[in-house]
KELO-414005 format. One line per field, with one value per residue (C-alpha): residue number from 1; chain; x, y, z. Coordinates in pm, 1 decimal, decimal comma. Each point is the difference from the previous one (the first is absolute). Layout:
<pts>
num: NUM  ... $
cadena: A  ... $
x: X  ... $
y: Y  ... $
z: Z  ... $
</pts>
This chain:
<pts>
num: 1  2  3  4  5  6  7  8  9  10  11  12  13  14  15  16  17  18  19  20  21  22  23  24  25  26  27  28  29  30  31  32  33  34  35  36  37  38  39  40  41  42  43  44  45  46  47  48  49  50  51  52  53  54  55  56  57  58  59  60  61  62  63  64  65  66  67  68  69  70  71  72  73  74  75  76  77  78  79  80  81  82  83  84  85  86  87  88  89  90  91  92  93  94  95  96  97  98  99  100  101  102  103  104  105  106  107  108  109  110  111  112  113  114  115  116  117  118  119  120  121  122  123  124  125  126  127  128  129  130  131  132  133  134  135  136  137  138  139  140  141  142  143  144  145  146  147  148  149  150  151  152  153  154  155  156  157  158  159  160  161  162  163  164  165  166  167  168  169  170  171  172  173  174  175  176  177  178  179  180  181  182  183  184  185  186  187  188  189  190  191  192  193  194  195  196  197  198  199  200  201  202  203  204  205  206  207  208  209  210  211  212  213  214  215  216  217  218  219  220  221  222  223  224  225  226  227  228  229  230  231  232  233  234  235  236  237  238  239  240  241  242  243  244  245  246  247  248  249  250  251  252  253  254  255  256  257  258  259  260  261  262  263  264  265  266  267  268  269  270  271  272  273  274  275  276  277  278  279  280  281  282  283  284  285  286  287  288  289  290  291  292  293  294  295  296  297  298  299  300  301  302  303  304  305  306  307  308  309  310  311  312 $
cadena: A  A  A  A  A  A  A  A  A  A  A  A  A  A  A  A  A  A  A  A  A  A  A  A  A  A  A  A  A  A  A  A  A  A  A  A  A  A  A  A  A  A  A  A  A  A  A  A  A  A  A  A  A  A  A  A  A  A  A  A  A  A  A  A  A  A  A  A  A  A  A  A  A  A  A  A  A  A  A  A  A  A  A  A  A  A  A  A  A  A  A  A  A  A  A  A  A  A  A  A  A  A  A  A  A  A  A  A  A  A  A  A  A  A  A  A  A  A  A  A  A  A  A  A  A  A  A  A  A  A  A  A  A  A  A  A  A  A  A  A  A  A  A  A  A  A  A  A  A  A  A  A  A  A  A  A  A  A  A  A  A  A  A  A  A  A  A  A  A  A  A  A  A  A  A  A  A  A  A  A  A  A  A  A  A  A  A  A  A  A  A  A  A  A  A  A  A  A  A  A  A  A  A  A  A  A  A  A  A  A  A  A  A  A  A  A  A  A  A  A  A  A  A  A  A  A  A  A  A  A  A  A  A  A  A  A  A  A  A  A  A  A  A  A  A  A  A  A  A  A  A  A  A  A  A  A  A  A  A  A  A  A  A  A  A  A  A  A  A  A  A  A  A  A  A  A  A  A  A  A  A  A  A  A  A  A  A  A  A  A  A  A  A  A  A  A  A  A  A  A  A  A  A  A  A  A  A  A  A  A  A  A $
x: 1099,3  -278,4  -265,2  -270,8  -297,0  -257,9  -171,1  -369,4  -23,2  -20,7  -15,9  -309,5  -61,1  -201,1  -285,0  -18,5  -132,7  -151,8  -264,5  48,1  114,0  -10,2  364,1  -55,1  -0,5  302,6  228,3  -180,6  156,5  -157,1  234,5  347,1  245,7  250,7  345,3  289,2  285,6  238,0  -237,7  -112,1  357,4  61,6  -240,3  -275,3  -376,2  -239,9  -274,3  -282,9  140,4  -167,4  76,0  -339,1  -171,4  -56,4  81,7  217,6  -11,1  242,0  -93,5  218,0  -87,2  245,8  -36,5  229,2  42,1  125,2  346,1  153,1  265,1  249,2  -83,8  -133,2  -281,6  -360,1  -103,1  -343,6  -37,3  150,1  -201,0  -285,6  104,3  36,6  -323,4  -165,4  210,6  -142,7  -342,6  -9,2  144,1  -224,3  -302,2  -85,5  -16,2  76,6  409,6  -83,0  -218,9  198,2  343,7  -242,3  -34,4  374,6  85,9  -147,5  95,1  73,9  294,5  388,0  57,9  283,4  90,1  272,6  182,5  288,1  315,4  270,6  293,9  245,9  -274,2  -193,9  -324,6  -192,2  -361,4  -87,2  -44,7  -357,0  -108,3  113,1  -180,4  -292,4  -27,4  61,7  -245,6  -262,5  112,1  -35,3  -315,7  -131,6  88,0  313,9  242,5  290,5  192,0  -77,4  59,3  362,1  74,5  362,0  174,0  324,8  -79,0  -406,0  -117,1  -244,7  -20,1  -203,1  -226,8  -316,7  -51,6  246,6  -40,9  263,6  77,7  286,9  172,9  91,0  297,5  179,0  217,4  339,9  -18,6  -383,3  -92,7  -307,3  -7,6  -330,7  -259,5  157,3  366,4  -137,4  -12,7  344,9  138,9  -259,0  220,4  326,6  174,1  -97,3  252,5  -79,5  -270,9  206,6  122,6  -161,8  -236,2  -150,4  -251,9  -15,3  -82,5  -369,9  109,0  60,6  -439,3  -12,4  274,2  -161,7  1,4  -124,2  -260,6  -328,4  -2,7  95,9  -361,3  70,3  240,0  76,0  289,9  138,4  14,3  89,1  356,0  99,7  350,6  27,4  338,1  287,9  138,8  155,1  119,3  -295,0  11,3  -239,6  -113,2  -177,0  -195,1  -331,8  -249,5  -334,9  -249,5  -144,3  -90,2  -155,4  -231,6  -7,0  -46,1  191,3  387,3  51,9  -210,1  65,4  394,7  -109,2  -132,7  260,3  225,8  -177,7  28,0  378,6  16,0  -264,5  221,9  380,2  -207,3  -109,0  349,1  133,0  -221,0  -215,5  261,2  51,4  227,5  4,1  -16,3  286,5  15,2  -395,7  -222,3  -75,6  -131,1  -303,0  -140,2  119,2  -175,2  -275,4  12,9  246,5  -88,7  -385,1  68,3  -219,2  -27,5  251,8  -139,0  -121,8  -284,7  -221,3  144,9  -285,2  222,6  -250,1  139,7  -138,6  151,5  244,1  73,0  251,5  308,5  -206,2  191,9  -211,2  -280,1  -31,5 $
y: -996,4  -195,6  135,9  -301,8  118,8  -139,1  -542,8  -313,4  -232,0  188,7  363,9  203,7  144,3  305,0  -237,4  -128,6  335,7  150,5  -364,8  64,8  -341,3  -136,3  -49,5  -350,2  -78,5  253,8  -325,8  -120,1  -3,0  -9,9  -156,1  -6,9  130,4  -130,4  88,0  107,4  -299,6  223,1  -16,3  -353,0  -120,5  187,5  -265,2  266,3  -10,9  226,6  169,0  279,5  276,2  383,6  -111,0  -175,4  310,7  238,2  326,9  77,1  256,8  161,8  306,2  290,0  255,9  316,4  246,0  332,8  22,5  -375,0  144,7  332,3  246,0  -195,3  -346,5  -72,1  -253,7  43,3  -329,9  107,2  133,3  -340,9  -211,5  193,9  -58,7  -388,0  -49,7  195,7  -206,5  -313,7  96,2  82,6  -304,7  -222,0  223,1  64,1  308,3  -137,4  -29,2  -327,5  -154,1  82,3  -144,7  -305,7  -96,5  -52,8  -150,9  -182,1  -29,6  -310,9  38,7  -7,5  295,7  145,4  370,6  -11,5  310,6  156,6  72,0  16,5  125,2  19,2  254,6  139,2  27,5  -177,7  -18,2  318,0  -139,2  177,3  -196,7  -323,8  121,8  85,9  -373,4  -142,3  253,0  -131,1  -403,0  72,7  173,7  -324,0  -223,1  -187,0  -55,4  156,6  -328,1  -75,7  333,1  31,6  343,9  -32,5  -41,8  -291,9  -274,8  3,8  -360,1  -27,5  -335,0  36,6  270,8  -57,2  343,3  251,7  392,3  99,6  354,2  127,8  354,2  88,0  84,7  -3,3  -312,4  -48,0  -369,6  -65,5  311,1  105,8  -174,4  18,0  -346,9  -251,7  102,8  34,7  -380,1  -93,0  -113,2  -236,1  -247,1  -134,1  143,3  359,0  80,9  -298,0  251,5  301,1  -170,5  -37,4  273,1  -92,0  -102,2  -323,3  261,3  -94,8  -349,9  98,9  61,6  -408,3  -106,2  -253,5  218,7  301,1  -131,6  123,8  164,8  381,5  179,6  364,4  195,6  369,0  199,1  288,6  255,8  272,4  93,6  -229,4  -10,8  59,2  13,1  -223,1  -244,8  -133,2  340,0  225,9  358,4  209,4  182,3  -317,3  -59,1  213,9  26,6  -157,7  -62,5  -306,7  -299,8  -271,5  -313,9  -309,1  -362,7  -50,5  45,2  31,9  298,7  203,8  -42,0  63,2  339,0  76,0  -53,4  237,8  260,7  -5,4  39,4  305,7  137,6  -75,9  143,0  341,7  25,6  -42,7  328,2  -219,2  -240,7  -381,2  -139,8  -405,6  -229,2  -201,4  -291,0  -42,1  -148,0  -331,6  -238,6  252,2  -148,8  -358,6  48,9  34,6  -234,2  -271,5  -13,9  103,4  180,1  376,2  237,4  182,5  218,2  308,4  20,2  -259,8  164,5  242,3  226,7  186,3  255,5  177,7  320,6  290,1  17,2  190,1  -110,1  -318,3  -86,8  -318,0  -5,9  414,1 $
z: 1408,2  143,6  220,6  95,4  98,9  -208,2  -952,1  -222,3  -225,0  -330,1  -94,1  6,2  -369,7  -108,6  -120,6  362,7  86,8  -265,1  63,6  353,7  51,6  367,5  156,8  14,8  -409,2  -17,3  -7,4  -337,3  -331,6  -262,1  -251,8  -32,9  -238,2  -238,5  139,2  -211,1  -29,9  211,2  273,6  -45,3  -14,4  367,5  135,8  60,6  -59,7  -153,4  206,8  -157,3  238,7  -110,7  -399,0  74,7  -98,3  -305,7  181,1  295,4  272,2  152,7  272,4  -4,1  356,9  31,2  245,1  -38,6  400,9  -1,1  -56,4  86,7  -104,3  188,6  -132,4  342,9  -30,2  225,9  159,8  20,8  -345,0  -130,7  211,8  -165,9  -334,6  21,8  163,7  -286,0  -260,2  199,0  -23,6  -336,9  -111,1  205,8  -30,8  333,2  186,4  312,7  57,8  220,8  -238,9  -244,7  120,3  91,2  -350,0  -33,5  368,2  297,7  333,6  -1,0  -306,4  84,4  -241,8  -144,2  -41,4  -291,2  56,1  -256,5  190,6  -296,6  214,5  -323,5  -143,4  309,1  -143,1  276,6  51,5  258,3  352,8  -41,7  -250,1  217,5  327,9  -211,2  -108,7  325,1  206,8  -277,1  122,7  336,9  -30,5  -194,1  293,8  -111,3  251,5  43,6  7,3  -331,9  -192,5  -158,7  -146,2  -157,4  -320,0  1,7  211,4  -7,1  142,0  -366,4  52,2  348,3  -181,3  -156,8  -133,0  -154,5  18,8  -238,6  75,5  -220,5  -115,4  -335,2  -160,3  -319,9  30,5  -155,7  -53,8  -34,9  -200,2  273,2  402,0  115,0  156,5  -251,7  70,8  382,5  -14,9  -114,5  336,2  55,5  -238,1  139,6  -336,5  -57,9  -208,9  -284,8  -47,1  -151,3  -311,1  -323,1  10,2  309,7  -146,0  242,8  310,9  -32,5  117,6  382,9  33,8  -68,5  211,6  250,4  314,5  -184,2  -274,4  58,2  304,6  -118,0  115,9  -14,4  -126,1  145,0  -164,0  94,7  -225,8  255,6  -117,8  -307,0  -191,6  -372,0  -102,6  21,3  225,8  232,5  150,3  112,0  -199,3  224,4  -305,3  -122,4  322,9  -13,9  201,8  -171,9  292,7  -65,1  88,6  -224,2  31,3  -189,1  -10,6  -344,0  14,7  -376,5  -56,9  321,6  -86,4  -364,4  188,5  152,9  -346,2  -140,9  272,6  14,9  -342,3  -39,5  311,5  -181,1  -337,3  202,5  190,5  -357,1  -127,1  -200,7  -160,6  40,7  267,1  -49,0  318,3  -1,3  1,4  -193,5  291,0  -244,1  303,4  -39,6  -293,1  77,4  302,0  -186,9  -273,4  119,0  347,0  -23,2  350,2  -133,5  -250,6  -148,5  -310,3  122,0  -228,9  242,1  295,5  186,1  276,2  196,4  111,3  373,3  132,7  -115,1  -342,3  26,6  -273,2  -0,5  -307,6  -80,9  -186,5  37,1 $
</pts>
């Protein structure tokens, strides 16, 4: 699917804003990090990315109305939801502003959709026209906006929006922003053996490395049980969106809501993901791309609390 309506040199980390730190010095780094052999070998280079920083964020907004009785999702609910997200994770209580911090008009940005048609758990077209309403509002032109999952021209973008849904994934463990990435390499499947834990890898490819911005996932109606075939009793509806700027911890997140959902569906016992999600911590430690141990992960969490199931 592409829909083109409306990508910077490094990603903006929680420290940015906490110091309020003019867009301008957002492409700093300040230091890089030792890469694991397995990355180094792969011909890719470190960069600082969110692991930069002691703590990271990751905004949780839910909203009971986002979804009814019927599954159906509300457009105006959602596009409610991820301008709150993007506010709260920039700071700013103005949506414009606050989308300002993450792109200009003058970027070529990409909108990195998740449209998995073996498993069906795509990011809600809401969610998408909630984004792109935002990029239009900001100025960029149509012309150089791509909203689409296979086939996204990264190489002409200088920012990323990666805007992903989760689900319970039968070869990666959990599919949520780093997974989102893994047909930006011309080999995604060299990244389902041993462990995965090379998935990290696809952030520092050439065309992608440093230009993921936002991230927006859609936590609307995720899937926790077992793939690839879709069992409609392990689709609920969870009415939320979240904001980050650090892939590791909001897919670390969004681990740990599937598996306080499979452990509830289960009546309190544990139900392993299969296979473990190891690129997580490799992410982490290998790669240097976030952080993935919840313990210096803050979720703030806006909204209905309803089954909130993390952190409740």
């Amino acid at each position: 699917m592409e829909k083109s309506p409306r990508g910077q040199k490094g990603m903006i980390t929680r420290r940015s804003f906490m110091k309020g730190a003019a867009y301008g010095s957002l492409g700093l780094v300040a230091g890089l990090h030792k890469l694991a052999p397995g990355a180094a070998a792969a011909g890719l280079q470190p960069e600082a990315f969110a692991a930069a920083d002691p703590l990271a964020r990751v905004v949780l907004v839910r909203e009971e109305a986002a979804v009814d009785a019927a599954h159906a999702v509300n457009p105006k609910i959602v596009a409610a939801m991820v301008d709150r997200a993007v506010m709260a994770l920039a700071g700013d209580e103005d949506p414009l502003r606050a989308w300002g911090r993450f792109v200009k008009r003058e970027d070529t940005v990409g909108v990195k959709i998740t449209r998995c048609e073996w498993m069906r758990v795509h990011t809600e077209q809401a969610v998408v026209d909630a984004v792109l309403a935002r990029l239009d509002a900001l100025g960029v032109p149509k012309e150089r906006v791509h909203a689409m999952d296979a086939g996204l021209p990264v190489k002409d973008c200088s920012v990323l929006i990666n805007v992903p849904s989760i689900k319970v994934h039968s070869l990666t463990g959990i599919a949520c922003s780093i997974k989102n990435y893994i047909n930006f390499s011309s080999k995604p499947s060299a990244y389902h053996f041993n462990g995965n834990t090379k998935l990290a890898e696809t952030f520092l490819l050439p065309d992608v490395k440093g230009k993921t911005r936002l991230i927006i996932v859609d936590a609307l109606r995720p899937y926790f049980g077992p793939g690839p075939q879709i069992n409609p009793l392990h689709r609920w509806d969870y009415k939320g969106i979240m904001a980050a700027t650090d892939p590791v911890a909001v897919d670390t997140t969004a681990l740990k809501l599937c598996e306080e959902k499979r452990r509830l569906f289960k009546n309190g016992e544990d139900w392993p993901i299969t296979p473990p999600p190891r690129f997580l911590a490799a992410a982490d430690t290998d790669y240097r791309l976030g952080t993935s141990d919840p313990a210096k992960i803050r979720v703030e969490k806006l909204g209905w609390t309803g089954e909130i199931l993390i952190g409740a």
